[in-house]
C-alpha positions as MATLAB code, in Angstrom:
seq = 'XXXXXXXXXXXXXXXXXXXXXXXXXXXXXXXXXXXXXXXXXXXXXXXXXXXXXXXXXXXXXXXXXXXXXXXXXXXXXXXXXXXXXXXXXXXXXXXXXXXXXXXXXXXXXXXXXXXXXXXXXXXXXXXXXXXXXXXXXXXXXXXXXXXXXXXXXXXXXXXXXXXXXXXXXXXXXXXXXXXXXXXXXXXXXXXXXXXXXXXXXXXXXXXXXXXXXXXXXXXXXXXXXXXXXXXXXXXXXXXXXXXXXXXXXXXXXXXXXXXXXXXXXXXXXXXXXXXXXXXXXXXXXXXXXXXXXXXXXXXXXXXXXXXXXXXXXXXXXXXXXXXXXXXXXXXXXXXXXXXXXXXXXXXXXXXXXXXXXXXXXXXXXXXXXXXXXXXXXXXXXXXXXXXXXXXXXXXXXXXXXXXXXXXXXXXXXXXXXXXXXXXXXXXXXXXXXXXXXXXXXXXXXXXXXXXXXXXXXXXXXXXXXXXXXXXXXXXXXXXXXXXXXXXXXXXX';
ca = [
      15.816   41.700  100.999;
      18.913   40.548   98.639;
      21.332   37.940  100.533;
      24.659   39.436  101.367;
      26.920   38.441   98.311;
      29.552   35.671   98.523;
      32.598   37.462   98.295;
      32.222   40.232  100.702;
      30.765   37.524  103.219;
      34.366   35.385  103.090;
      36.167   38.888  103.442;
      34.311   40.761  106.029;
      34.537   36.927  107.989;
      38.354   37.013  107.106;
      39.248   40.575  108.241;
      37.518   40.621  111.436;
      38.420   37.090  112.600;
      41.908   37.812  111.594;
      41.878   41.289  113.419;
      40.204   39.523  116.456;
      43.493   37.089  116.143;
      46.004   39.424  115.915;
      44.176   41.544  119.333;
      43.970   37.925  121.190;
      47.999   36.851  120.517;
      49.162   39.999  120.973;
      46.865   41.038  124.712;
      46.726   39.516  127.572;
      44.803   39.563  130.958;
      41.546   41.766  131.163;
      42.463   43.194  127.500;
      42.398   39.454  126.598;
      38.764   38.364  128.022;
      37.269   41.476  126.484;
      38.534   40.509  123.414;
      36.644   37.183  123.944;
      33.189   39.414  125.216;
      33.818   41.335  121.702;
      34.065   37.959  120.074;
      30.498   37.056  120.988;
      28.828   39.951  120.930;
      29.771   41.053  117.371;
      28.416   37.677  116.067;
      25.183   38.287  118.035;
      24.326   41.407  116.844;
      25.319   40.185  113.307;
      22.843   37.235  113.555;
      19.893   39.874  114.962;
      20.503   42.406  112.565;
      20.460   39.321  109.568;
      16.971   38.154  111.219;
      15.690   41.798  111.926;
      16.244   42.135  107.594;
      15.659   39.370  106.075;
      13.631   36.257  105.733;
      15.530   32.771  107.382;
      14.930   29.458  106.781;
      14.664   27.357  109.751;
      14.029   31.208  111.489;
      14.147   28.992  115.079;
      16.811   27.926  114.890;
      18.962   31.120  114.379;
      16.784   32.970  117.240;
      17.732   29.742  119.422;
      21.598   30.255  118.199;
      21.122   33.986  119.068;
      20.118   33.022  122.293;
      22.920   30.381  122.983;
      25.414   33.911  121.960;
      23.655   36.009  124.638;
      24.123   33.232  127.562;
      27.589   32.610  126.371;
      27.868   36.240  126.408;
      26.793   36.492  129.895;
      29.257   33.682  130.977;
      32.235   35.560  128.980;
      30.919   39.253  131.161;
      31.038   37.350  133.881;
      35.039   36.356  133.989;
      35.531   40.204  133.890;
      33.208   40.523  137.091;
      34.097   39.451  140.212;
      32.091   36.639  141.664;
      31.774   36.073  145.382;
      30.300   32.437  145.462;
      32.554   29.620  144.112;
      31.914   26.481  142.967;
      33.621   23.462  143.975;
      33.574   21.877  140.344;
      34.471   24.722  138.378;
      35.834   27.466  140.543;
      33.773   29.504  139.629;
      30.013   31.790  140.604;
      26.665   29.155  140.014;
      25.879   31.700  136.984;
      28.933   31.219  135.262;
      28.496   27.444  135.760;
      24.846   26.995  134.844;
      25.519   29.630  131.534;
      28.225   27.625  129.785;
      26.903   24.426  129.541;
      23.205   25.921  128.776;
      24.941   28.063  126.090;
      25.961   24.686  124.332;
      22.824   22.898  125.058;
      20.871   25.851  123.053;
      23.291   25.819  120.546;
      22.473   22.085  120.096;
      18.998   22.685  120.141;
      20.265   25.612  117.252;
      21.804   22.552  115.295;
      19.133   20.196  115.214;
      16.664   23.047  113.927;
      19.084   23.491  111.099;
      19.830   20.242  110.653;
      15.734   19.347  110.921;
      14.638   19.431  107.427;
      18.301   17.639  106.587;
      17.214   14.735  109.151;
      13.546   14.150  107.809;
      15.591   13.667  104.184;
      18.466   12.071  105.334;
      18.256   11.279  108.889;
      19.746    7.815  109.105;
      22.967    9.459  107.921;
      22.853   11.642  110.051;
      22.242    9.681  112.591;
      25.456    7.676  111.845;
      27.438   10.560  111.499;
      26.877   11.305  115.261;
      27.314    7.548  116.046;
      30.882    7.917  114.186;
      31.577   11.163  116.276;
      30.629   10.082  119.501;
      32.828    6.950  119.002;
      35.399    8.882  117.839;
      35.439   11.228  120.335;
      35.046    9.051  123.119;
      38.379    7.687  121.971;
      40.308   10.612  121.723;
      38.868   11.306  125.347;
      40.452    8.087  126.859;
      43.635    8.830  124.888;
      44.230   12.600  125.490;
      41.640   13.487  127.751;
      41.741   11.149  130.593;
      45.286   11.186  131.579;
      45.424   15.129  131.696;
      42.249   14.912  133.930;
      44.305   12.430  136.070;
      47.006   14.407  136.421;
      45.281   17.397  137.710;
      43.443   15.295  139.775;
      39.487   16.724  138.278;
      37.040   16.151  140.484;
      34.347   13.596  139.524;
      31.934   16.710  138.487;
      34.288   18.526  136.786;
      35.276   15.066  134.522;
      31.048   14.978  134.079;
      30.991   18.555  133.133;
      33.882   18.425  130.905;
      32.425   15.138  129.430;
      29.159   16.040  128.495;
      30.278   19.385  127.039;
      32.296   17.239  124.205;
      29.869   14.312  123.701;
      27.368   17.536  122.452;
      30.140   19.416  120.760;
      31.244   16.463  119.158;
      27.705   15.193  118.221;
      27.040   18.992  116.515;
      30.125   18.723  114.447;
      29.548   15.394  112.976;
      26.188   15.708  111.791;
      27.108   19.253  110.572;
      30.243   17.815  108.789;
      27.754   15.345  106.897;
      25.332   17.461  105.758;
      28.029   19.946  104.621;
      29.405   16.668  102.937;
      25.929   15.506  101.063;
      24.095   19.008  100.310;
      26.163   21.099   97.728;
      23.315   24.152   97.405;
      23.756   24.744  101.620;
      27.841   23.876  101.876;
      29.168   26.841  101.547;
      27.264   28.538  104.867;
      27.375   24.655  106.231;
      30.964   24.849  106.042;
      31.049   27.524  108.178;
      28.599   26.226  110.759;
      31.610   22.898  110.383;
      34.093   25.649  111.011;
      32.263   26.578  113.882;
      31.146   23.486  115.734;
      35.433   22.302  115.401;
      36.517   25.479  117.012;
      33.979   25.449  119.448;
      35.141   21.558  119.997;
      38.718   22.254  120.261;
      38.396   25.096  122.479;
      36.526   22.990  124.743;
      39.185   20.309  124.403;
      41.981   22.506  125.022;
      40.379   24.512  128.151;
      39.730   20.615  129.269;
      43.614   19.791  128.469;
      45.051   22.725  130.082;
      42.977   23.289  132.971;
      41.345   26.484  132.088;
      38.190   27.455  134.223;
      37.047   29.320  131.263;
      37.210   30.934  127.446;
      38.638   34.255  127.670;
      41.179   33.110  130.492;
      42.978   30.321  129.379;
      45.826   29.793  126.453;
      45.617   32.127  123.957;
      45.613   29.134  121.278;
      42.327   28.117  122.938;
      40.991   31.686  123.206;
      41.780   31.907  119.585;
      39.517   28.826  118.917;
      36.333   30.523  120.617;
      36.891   33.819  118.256;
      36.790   31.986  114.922;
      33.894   29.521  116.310;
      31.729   32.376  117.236;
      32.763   34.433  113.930;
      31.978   31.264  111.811;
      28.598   30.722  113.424;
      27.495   34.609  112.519;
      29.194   33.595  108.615;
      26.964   30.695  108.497;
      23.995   32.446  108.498;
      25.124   35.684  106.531;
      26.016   33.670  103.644;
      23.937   33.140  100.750;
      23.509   30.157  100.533;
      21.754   29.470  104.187;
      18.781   29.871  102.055;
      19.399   26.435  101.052;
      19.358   25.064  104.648;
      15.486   24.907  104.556;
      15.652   23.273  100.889;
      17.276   19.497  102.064;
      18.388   17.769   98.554;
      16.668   14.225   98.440;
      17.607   11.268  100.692;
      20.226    9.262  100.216;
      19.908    7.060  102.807;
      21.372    3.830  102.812;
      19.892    0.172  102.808;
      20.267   -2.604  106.044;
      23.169   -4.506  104.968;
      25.799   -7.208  106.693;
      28.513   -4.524  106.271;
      26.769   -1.689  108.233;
      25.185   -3.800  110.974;
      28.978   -4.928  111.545;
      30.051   -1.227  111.368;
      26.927   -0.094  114.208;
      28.500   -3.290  116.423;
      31.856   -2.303  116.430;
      31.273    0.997  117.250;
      29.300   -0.654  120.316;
      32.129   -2.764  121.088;
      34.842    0.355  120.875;
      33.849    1.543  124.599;
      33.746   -1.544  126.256;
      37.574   -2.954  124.279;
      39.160    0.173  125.533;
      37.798   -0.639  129.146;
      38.968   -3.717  129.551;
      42.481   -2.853  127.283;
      43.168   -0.142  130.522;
      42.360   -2.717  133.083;
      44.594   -5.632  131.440;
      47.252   -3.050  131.304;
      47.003   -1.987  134.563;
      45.603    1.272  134.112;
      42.315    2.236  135.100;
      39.025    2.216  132.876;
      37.278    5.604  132.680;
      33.634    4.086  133.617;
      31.685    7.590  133.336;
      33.132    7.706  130.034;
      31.926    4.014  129.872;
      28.851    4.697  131.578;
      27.926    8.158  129.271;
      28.705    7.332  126.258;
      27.396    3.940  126.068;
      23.800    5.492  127.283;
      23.974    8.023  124.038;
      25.333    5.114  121.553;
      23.448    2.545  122.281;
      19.542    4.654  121.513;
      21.547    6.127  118.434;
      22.137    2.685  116.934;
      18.935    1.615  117.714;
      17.300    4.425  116.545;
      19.404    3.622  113.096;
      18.952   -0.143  113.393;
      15.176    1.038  113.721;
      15.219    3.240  110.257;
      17.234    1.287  108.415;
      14.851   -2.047  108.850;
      11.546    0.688  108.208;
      13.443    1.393  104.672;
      13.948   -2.233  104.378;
      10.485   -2.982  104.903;
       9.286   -0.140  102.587;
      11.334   -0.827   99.871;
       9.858   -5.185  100.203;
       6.300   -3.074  100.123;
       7.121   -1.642   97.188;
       8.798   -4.780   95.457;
       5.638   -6.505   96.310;
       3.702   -4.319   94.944;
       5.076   -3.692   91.937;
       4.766   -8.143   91.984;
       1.490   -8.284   92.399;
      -0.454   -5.496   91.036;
      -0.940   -4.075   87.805;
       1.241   -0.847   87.328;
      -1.535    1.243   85.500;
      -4.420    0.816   87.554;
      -3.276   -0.450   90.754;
      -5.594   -3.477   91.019;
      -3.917   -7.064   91.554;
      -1.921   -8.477   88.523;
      -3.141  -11.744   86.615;
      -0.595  -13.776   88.761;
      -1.894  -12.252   92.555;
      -5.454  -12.747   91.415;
      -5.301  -16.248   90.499;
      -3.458  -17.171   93.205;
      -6.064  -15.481   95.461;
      -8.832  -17.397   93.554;
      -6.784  -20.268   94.721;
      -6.838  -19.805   98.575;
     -10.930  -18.675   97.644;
     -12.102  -22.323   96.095;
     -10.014  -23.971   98.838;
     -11.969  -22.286  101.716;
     -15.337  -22.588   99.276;
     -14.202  -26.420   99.600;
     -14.880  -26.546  103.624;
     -17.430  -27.382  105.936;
     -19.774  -24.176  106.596;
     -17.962  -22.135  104.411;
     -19.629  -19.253  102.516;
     -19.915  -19.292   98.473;
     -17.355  -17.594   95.896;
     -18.703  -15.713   93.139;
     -16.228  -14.883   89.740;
     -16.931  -11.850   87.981;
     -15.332  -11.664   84.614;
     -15.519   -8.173   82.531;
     -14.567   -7.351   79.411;
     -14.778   -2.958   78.899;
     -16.143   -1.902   75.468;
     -14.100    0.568   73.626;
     -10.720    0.057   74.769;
      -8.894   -0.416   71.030;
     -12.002    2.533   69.659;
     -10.304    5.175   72.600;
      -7.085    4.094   71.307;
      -7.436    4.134   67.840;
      -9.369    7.577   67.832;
      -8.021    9.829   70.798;
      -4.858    7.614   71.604;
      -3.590    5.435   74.413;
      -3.738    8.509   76.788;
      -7.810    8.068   76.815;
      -7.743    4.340   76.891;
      -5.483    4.350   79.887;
      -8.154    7.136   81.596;
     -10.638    4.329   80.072;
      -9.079    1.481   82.325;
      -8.209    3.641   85.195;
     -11.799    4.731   85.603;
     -12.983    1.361   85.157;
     -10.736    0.432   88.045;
     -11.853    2.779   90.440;
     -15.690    1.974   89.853;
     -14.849   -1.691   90.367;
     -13.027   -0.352   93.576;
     -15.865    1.376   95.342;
     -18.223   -1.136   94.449;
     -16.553   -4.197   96.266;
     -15.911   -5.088  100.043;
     -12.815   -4.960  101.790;
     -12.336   -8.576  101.724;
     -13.359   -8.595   98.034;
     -10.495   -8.943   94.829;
     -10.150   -7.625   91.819;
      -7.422   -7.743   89.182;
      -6.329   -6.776   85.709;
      -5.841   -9.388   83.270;
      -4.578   -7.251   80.919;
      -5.556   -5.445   77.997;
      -9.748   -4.629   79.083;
     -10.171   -7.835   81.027;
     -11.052   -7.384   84.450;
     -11.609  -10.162   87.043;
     -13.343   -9.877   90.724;
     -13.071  -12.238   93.166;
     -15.773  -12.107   96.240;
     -16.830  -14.621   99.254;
     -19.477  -14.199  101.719;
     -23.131  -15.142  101.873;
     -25.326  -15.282   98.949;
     -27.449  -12.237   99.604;
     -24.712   -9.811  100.110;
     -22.930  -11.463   96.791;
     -26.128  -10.611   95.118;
     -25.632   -7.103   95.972;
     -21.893   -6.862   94.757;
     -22.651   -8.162   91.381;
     -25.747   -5.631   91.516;
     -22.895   -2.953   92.179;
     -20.605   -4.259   90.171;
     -23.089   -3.845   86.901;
     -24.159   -0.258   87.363;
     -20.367    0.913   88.332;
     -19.632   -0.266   85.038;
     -22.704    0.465   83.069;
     -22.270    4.249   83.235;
     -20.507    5.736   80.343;
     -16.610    7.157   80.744;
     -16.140   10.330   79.487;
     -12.427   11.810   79.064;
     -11.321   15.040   77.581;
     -15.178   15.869   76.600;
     -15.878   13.017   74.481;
     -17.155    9.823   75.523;
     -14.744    6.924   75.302;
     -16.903    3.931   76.450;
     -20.421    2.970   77.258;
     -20.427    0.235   79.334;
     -18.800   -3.704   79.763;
     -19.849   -7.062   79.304;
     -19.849   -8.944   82.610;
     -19.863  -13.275   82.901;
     -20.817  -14.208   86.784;
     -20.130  -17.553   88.003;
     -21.269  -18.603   91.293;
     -19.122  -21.469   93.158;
     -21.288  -23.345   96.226;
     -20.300  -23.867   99.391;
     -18.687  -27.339   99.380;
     -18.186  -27.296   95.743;
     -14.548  -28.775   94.519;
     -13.648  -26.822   91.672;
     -10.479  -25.878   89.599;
      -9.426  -22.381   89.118;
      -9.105  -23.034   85.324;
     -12.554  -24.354   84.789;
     -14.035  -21.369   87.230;
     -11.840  -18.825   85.102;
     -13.175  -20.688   81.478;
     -16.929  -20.937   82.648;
     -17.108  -17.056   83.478;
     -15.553  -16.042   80.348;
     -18.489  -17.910   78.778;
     -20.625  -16.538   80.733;
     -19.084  -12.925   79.284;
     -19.266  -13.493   75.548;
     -22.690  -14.638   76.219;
     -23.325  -11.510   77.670;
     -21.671   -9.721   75.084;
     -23.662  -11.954   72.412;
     -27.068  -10.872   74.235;
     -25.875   -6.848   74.097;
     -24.491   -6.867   71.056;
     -25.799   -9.594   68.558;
     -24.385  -13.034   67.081;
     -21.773  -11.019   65.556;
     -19.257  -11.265   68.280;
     -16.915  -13.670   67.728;
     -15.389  -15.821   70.751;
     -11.913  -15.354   70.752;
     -11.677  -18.865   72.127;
     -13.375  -20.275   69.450;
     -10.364  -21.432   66.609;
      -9.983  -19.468   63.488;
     -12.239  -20.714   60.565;
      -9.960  -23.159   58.108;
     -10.525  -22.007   54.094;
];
């Protein structure tokens, strides 16, 4: 089924939050907290209808945010239902307690399903958007937060519950905020989801401020918050372009550099300054929010520290690679083969050691394949040739590019298991390569050079003695015609 269009999205969202505005200033009392069950339970049904008719991507996470609105629901009935049990934290029935703070946990579990395919693009943003939050957050608490607590004199469980409830809200809203930030196609419905996740914050904040027990009961600022969080939340998912929230852009993740390992410190330090600011001042330091915060930062930035040295370490992989092999076929360049040759005649060099053997190829009909079908089927041409060479050697066996068709192997181990590589080596090589239909080479000359155990040899004279050893082949398959390139032009 057809998305709902743009425009009538941002109107029907207008109207009804604004109407739900006007009914919240204006009532009071009873009137007031059904306002707030209305609130909720217009977005839920909007959100089951959307799924019940079309196809979402993540679906989860919009049947977890559905069920987040029911349990927040239930919490919002419940303020219009007496309750005969009380709570010493909250002053209010156990269900009222338990169904607030697991309405936020599902609607962070909601979050991080949306934000899923987001995090395995661009996770280590993301990552350090909630790193950013948190820190931010846990300083606005100290400022704002703290002394209000003090002053109405909040239990140690009600400064826990009220704590937790913005280190989530606040972790939502700044991953949300950076996707909306980095992933034009999804902003629009992100936006709202932003929209949401700050009203949903500040109402929190401001029920935490003023003392409220509970949305639907408390300032009708704060009660004004909860309407346009809930509304947004329903808009998020109505608008079209939430089809984009399963379609993350690329990553653009960032590399481990001095500047951001100073950033990830100093947001490790912020907790800790602030402590011991309070206590120099003669204030008090706010150790749960020490204690809680700290515990979330300090996995976050290792987590980040952790993905930001894996990218480091991937892109080195890939900087060596591109190095040391050759870019069409994979194998090890001229330079990483001859240096490997190196380390090879040393250990050939030692006491017990096992013999080297050299295999030098030259592939017939490279420039032919070129000339006649073009350098598509003399790349194939190489590339095949590669992959023979491949599945013929050991895993402790090399073999390079030179360039152009040159190939060189390098192998160690005893002799009778040498004499079965070169044995490979010849027949993977021998068989004809056929691209596009027509047959683009039959075969290449091979020059094998054996080094003893104990021998002391130079790579250069190893290198010259098995090109010999090639032309000769080549001589023997193809007559005295060939011509040695290493042999100096003729002088007329």
């Amino acid at each position: 089924m057809r998305a709902v269009s743009a425009v009538p999205t941002h109107a029907v969202v207008t109207l009804t939050a604004a109407l739900l505005a006007v009914v919240t200033v204006l009532t009071d009392g009873l009137v007031r907290e059904a306002v707030h069950v209305v609130a909720i339970l217009v977005p839920a049904t909007v959100v089951l209808g959307t799924l019940a008719r079309r196809r979402i991507r993540p679906a989860q996470a919009w049947w977890v945010a559905f069920a987040a609105l029911l349990v927040l629901l239930v919490n919002s009935v419940g303020s219009l239902v007496p309750v005969g049990t009380v709570d010493a934290a909250q002053g209010e029935g156990p269900l009222r307690v338990i169904a607030l703070p697991l309405g936020y946990v599902l609607l962070l579990v909601a979050a991080y399903l949306v934000l899923r395919p987001f995090l395995q693009r661009d996770g280590g943003r993301l990552v350090e958007a909630a790193i950013v939050s948190l820190g931010s957050a846990s300083v606005l608490w100290t400022v704002i937060a703290q002394p209000a607590l003090d002053r109405a004199a909040a239990t140690t469980a009600a400064r826990t519950y009220a704590l937790v409830i913005v280190m989530i809200m606040s972790t939502i809203a700044g991953m949300v905020l950076r996707t909306a930030a980095t992933h034009p196609a999804a902003r629009p419905a992100l936006a709202y989801l932003s929209v949401a996740t700050l009203a949903l914050l500040a109402g929190n904040a401001g029920r935490i401020l003023l003392g409220g027990p509970d949305p639907g009961s408390g300032d009708r600022a704060i009660d004004l918050a909860w309407v346009v969080g809930y509304g947004a939340l329903a808009a998020g998912l109505v608008h079209p372009s939430s089809v984009a929230l399963g379609e993350p852009g690329p990553s653009r993740d960032g590399a481990l550099g001095t500047h951001r390992l100073t950033f990830l410190g100093l947001v490790l330090l912020v907790n800790p300054l602030v402590a011991a600011v309070q206590e120099a001042t003669g204030g008090n330091a706010d150790w749960l929010l020490l204690a809680l915060v700290t515990s979330a930062l300090v996995p976050l930035v290792v987590v980040r520290i952790a993905h930001l040295a894996r990218l480091q370490a991937a892109a080195q992989d890939r900087l060596t690679q591109l190095v040391t092999h050759d870019e069409l076929t994979g194998l090890l360049n001229r330079s990483a083969v001859l240096a490997h040759l190196d380390e090879a005649l040393d250990r050939a060099r030692r006491r017990g050691a096992h013999p080297v053997i050299v295999v030098f190829l030259d592939v017939d009909g490279l420039k032919a394949a070129n000339d006649a079908h073009g350098h598509r089927a003399g790349d194939a041409l190489l590339v095949s040739m590669a992959r023979r060479l491949g599945r013929a050697l050991g895993p402790r066996d090399a073999a390079a590019r030179l360039g152009g068709d040159e190939f060189l192997v390098v192998c160690e181990g005893p002799a009778a298991m040498l004499a079965g590589t070169v044995r490979r080596i010849r027949d993977a090589v021998s068989q004809p390569v056929v691209h596009g239909g027509v047959m683009v080479s039959a075969g290449a000359s091979v020059g094998v050079v054996e080094i003893a155990a104990g021998a002391s040899t130079r790579t250069e004279d190893v290198i010259a003695a098995a090109d010999a050893q090639m032309y000769a082949d080549k001589r023997h398959r193809y007559g005295d015609a060939v011509r040695d390139r290493r042999a100096p032009e003729p002088v007329i």
